[in-house]
N, C-alpha and C positions, 0 to 999 in steps of 0.2 A: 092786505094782499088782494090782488087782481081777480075777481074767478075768469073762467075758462071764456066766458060773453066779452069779455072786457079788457083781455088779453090783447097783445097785439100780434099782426099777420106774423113777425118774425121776432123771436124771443130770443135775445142776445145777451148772457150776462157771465159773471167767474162763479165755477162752482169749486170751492179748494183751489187748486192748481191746474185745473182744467176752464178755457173757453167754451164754453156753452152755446151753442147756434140749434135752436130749435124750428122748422116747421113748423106754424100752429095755423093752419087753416086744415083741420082735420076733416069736415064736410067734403070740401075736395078735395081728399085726400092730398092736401098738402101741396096743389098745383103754384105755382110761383107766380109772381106778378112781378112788372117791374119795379116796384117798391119795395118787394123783397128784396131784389137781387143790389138794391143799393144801400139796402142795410144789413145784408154780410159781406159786402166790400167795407163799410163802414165796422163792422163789429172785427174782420181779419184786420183793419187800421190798427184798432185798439190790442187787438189780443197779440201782433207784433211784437208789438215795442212794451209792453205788460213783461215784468220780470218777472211775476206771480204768478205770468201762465204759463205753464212749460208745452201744453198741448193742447188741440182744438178740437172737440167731439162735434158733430153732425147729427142730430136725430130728428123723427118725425112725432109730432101729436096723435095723437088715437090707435086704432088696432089696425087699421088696413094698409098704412106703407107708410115709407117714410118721403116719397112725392111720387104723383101721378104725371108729371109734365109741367111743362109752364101754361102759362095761360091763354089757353087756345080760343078760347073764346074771345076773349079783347084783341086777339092777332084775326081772327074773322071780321069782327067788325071792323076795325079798320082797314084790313085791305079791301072790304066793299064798295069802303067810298075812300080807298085811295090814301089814305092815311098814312101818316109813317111809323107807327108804332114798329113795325117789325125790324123798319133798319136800327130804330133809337134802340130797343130791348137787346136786339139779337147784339149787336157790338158791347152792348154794356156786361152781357152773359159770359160770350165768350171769351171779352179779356180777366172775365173770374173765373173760370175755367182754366185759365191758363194759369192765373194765380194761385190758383188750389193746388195745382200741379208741382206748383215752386215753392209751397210754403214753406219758410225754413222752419219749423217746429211743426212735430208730428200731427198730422191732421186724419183724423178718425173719424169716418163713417159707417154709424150702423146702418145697413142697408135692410131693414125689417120689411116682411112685406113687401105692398107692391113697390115696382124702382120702376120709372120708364121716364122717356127724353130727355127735360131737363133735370128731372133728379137723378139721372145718372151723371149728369157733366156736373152735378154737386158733388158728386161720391166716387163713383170710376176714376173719377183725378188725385185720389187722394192717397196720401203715403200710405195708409194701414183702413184696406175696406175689407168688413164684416157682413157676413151675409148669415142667413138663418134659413130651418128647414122651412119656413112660409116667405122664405123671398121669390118675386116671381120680379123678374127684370126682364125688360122687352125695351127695344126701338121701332115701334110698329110706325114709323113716321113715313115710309112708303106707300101706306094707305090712308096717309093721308091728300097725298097727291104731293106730298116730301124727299124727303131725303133725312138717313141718321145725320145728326148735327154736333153740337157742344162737343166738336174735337171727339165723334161716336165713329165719322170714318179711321181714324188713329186708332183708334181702340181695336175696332173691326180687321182690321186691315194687320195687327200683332197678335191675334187670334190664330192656334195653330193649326197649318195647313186653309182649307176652305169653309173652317165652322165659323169665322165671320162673315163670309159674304153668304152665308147661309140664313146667319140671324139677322142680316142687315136685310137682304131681299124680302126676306119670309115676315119678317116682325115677329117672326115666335116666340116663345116666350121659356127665359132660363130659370131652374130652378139655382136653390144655391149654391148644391154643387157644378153643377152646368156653369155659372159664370164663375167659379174659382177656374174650373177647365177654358174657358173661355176667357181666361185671364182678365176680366171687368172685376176681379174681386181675390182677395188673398186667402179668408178660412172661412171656416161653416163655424160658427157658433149657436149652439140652442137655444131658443130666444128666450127659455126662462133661467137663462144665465145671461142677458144682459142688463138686470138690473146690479147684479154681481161686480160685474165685469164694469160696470159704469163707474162703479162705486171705487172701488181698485185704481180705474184711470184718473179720478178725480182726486186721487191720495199721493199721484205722488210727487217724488221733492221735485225741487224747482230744477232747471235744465234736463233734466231727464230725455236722454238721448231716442232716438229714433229706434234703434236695435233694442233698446229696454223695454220699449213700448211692444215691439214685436213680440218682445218672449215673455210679456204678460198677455197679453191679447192670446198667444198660441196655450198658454195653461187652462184656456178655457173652450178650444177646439176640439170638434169631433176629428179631426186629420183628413176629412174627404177633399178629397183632389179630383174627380171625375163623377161625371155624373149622367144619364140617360143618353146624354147627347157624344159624349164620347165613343161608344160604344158603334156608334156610326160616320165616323170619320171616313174611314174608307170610301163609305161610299159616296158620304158629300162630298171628301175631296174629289174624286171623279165628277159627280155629277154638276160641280161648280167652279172647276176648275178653269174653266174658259171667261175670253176678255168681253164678249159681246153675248146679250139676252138670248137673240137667235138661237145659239149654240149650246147654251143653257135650257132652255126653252126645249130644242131640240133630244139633248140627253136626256132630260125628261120624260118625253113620250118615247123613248124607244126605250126608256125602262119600265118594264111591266110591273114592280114592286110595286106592292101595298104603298110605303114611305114616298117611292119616286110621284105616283100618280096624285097621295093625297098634301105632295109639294107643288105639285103642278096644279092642283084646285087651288091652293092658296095663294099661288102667283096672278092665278086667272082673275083676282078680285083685287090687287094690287092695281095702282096707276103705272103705264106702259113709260109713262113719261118719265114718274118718280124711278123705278128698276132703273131706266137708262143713266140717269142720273147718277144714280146711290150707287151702280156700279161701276161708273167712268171713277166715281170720285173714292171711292174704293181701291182700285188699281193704283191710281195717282198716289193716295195716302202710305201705300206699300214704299213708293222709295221717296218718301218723303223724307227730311233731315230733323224736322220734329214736329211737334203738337204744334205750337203756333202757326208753322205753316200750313197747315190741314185746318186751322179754324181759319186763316184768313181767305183759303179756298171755300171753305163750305160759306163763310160770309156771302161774298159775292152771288156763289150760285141761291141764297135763301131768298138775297132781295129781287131777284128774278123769280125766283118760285113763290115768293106772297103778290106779286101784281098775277098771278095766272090763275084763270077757272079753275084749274085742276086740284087748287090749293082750298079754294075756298068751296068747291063742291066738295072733297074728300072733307071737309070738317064738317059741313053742312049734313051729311050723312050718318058721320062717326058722332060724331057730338052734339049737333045742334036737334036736327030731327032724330037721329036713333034708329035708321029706318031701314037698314043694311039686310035684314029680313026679309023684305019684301023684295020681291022681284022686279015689278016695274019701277022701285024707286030707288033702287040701287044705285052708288057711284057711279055718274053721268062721264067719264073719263073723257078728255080732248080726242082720246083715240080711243078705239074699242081693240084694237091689236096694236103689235108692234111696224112701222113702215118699214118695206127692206132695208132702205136709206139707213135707217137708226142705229141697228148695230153695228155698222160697218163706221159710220162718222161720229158716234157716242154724241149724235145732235138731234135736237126738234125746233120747231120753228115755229115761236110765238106770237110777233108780230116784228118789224121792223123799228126795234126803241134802240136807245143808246142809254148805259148805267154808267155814271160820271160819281163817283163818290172819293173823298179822300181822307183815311185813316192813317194817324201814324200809333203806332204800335208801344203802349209805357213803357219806355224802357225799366220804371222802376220795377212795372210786374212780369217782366221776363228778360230774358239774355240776351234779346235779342230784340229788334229795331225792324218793324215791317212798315212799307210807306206806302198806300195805295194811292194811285192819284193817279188822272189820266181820262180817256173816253176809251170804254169797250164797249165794244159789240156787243149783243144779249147773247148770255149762255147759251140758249139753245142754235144758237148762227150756228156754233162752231165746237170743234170737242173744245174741250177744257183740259186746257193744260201748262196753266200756272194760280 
């Protein structure tokens, strides 16, 4: 047997009658690479068409979560010098994103600990997601000079009333009742009940339906449905109720609340660019006809957002240096405010590029058939509205 040195990034095997898809890059907490992401497309091949598996478990290696993102670091470097990692990753992501979504056999994520970006578009997508009293789940991807991604405006955007564009602007961070309320997740489970519960999923017979998996996973729930963030709905739906920043921005300061004001600190250290973004593609994901369509939106706007400053200084910050503390070295943002122009045309202007890419969409991993092809304009020219 392997020890834990020697192990590989992504542990794929049957345990019983359960698919097995492990995390094992615990250091970083479990951040993804693109070599992960091709071998749980590779491992959902196998556990498919596998008679012996009836279901696919999700988990993380070590105690701090079960992923911190993908790999942001190798997306830094190469957008510096122009590289294309982020078109190759991000399309390879998203269409297993969309596959998790459609798996025909019950696909279970224990959401342990921490969850943020791309481990939520591993888990969020999935038939039956577990969350525990130390899950902390966040899309802090606005600070990073971002946008929520992996099919995260979908998510954000059937979130009820404004407590998604709440966690999508803010990046704040949901406990595990908070995203069952925030609908990213189904129950709260005690985490020293999911070796139990593992044990349970791994046992049972072959074909074992969707609904069965349900009402063994719920034998092992605390029942919580709402959490901290509930409790304030009212007033985030007010205060984020509206289509453009400005106006957001606005409700803001003319609420004197403890909450409103220390919203509006958090917003002030966000990118002006990222908000405009996350929240055009926010609104659009509301009447959206489904996930696919919202990940092939948020495509388009990523590979425009990895060529820009704003991308590579917010990670520069966040990740690279660490330096978010200090004042002079703060996130350099393109803009230090919002321009008037920006709320009102949900656009910013990067340079004069044309983005020419063309995706057709597997029809084997989903319903549906998307063909991008064509010259557009750069996102920020114009809103965004397909």
């Amino acid at each position: 047997m392997m020890d834990a040195a020697t192990e590989p990034d992504l542990i794929a095997r049957r345990e019983g009658s359960a698919g097995i898809i492990r995390l094992n890059r615990p250091k970083a907490i479990n951040a993804v690479t693109l070599e992960m992401f091709r071998d749980i497309e590779a491992a959902l091949d196998a556990f498919e068409v596998d008679p012996a598996v009836s279901l696919v478990l999700l988990d993380g290696a070590g105690e701090r979560g079960l992923c911190a993102g993908g790999d942001i670091r190798a997306l830094y470097e190469s957008s510096k010098v122009q590289g294309d990692l982020g078109k190759v990753l991000w399309r390879e992501e998203y269409i297993l994103n969309a596959r998790i979504a459609r798996f025909p056999k019950p696909y279970v994520a224990f959401m342990d600990g921490i969850v943020m970006g791309g481990g939520v578009g591993l888990s969020a997508h999935a038939s039956h997601r577990v969350v525990t009293e130390k899950t902390k789940l966040a899309m802090p991807e606005v600070g990073l000079g971002f946008f929520p991604d992996v099919g995260g405006t979908w998510l954000l955007a059937h979130a009820p009333g404004e407590i998604g564009t709440y966690f999508g602007l803010t990046g704040q961070t949901m406990n595990g009742a908070d995203a069952v309320f925030a609908r990213f997740a189904d129950v709260v489970v005690p985490s020293d009940k999911l070796p139990l519960l593992r044990e349970v999923l791994t046992n049972v017979r072959p074909g074992t339906l969707a609904a069965e998996v349900t009402l063994l996973i719920h034998g092992f729930a605390t029942g919580e449905t709402a959490g901290p963030v509930a409790a304030r709905q009212a007033g985030i739906d007010a205060l984020f109720a509206f289509d453009r920043m400005e106006d957001i921005l606005a409700a803001l300061r003319a609420d004197n609340s403890e909450f409103a004001q220390a919203t509006l600190k958090t917003l002030a250290e966000k990118s002006p660019r990222g908000m405009v973004v996350a929240l055009k593609l926010l609104r659009l994901a509301r009447k959206a006809a489904s996930l696919e369509e919202c990940l092939v939106r948020e495509y388009r706007a990523a590979l425009e957002v990895f060529r820009s400053d704003d991308f590579r200084e917010g990670v520069r910050a966040a990740v690279i240096d660490k330096d978010r503390a200090s004042r002079r070295s703060r996130p350099r943002w393109w803009r230090h405010t919002l321009p008037p122009s920006a709320p009102t045309n949900s656009c910013l202007t990067i340079q004069d590029r044309n983005c020419v890419e063309e995706w057709t969409w597997p029809t084997s991993h989903s319903s549906a058939s998307v063909i991008w092809a064509g010259r557009w304009p750069p996102i920020w020219s114009r809103p965004v509205t397909s």
